[in-house]
N, C-alpha and C positions, 0 to 999 in steps of 0.2 A: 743885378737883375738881367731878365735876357729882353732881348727887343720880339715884339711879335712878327717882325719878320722872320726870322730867325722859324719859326712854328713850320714844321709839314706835317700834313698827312698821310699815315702812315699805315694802311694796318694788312702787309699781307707776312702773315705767321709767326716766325721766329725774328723777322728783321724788324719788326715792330718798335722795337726800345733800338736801335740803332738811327735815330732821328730825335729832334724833338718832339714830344707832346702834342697832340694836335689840342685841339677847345676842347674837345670831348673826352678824351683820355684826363686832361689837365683837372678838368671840374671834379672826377673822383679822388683827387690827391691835396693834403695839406700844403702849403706853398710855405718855402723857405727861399728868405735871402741868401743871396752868397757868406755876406760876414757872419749870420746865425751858421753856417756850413761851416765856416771859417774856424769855430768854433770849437769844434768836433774834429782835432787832430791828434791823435793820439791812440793809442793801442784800445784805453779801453774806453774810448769814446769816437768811432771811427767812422766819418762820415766822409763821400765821396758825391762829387757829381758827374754824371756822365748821361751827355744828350739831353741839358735841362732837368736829368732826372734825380732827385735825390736818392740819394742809398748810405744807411746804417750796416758795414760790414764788420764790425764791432766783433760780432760771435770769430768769422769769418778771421779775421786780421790776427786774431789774437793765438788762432788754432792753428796757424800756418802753418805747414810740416819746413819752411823754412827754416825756425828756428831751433830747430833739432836735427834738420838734413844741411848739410855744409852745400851738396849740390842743388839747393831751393834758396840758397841765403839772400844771393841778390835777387830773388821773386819779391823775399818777405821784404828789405829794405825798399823796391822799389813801393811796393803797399803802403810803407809807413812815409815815404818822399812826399806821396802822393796824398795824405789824410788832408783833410778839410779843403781839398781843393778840385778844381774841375782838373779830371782825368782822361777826357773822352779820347783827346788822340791817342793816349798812349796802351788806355784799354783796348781801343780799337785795332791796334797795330799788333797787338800780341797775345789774342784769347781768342780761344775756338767758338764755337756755333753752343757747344755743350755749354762752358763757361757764360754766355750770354743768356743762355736757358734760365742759369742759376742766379744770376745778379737779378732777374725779377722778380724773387723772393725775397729781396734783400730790400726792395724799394718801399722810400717811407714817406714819399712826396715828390714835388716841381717845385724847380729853381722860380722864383716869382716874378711876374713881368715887371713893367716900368710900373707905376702907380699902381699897384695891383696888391692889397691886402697881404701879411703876412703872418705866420703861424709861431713864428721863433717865440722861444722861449720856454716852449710848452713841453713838459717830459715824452718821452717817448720811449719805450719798450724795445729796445734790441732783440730785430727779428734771430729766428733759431729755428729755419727751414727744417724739417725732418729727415730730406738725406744729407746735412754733415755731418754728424756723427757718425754716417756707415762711410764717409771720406776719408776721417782723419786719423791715421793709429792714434791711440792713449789721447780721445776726443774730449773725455768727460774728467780725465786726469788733468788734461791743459787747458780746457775752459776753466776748470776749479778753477786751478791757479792763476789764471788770469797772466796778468804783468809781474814777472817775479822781480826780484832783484837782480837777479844775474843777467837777464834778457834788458831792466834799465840800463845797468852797467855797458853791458854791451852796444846798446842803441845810443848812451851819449856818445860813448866812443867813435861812433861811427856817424856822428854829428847829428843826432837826432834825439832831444832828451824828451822824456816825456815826463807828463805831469801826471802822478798819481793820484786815484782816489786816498785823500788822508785819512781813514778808515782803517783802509786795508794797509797802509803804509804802519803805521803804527801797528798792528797787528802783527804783521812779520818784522815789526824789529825787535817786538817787545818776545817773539818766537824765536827768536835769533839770539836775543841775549839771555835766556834763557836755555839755551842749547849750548852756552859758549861757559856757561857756571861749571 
């Protein structure tokens, strides 16, 4: 949880989200603990904090042109290093004014204070901003598909397994052995 020192005052335009939450921004937002964030590490369950703030980039993570561009690879790995954890310096150190623009579309709460009620547990709906699909070539090709196998293969490899919805896991294997008859 964050300490309410921690809290400034922030609100002049685009640098607004680059601070903590003040009292009045925070009161519009669900509040999620760290370990609920925690939680939420993985391609298709993709949660990040950055500046107290939470954010589901779930859509986002999963549509990277990293995984299909060899010179984005290490964008997409560092996104997936980064799942269920606070990110702020590192977002901070390496995204434009645009990129900042677009992360608060993506926001689905505050990190919660010390004693301070909390929201975990509760589903939540993976935001799906209206400009990435005009971002990402073959947007609605690679949301379908989600977490393939070949992109898990690849991610334990590179020391990052992820845990599949078992739904869709079954789905494509039972796709898979059925392709292989």
């Amino acid at each position: 949880s964050l300490s309410r020192a921690k809290i400034q005052s922030t609100d002049d335009g685009d640098m607004k989200h680059r601070a903590c939450p003040n009292e009045k921004d925070r009161a519009k937002w669900k509040k999620y603990s760290a370990e609920e964030v925690a939680r939420h590490d993985n391609l298709e369950d993709a949660w990040v904090i950055i500046y107290g703030r939470v954010y589901d980039i779930t859509s986002f993570a999963i549509t990277h042109p990293g995984w299909n561009n060899a010179g984005q690879v290490s964008t997409a790995l560092a996104i997936v290093r980064n799942l269920g954890k606070d990110c702020t310096e590192e977002f901070e150190y390496t995204h434009s004014l645009t990129a900042w623009r677009q992360l608060n579309d993506f926001q689905i709460g505050v990190l919660s204070l010390e004693g301070e009620g909390v929201d975990d547990g509760e589903a939540v709906e993976h935001p799906l901003p209206s400009w990435l699909p005009h971002e990402v070539v073959n947007f609605w090709k690679t949301y379908n598909e989600g977490l393939t196998d070949q992109l898990c293969k690849y991610l334990a490899a590179a020391g990052y397994p992820q845990k599949r919805n078992a739904e869709k896991e079954s789905k494509e294997s039972k796709e898979s052995k059925s392709r292989t008859r």
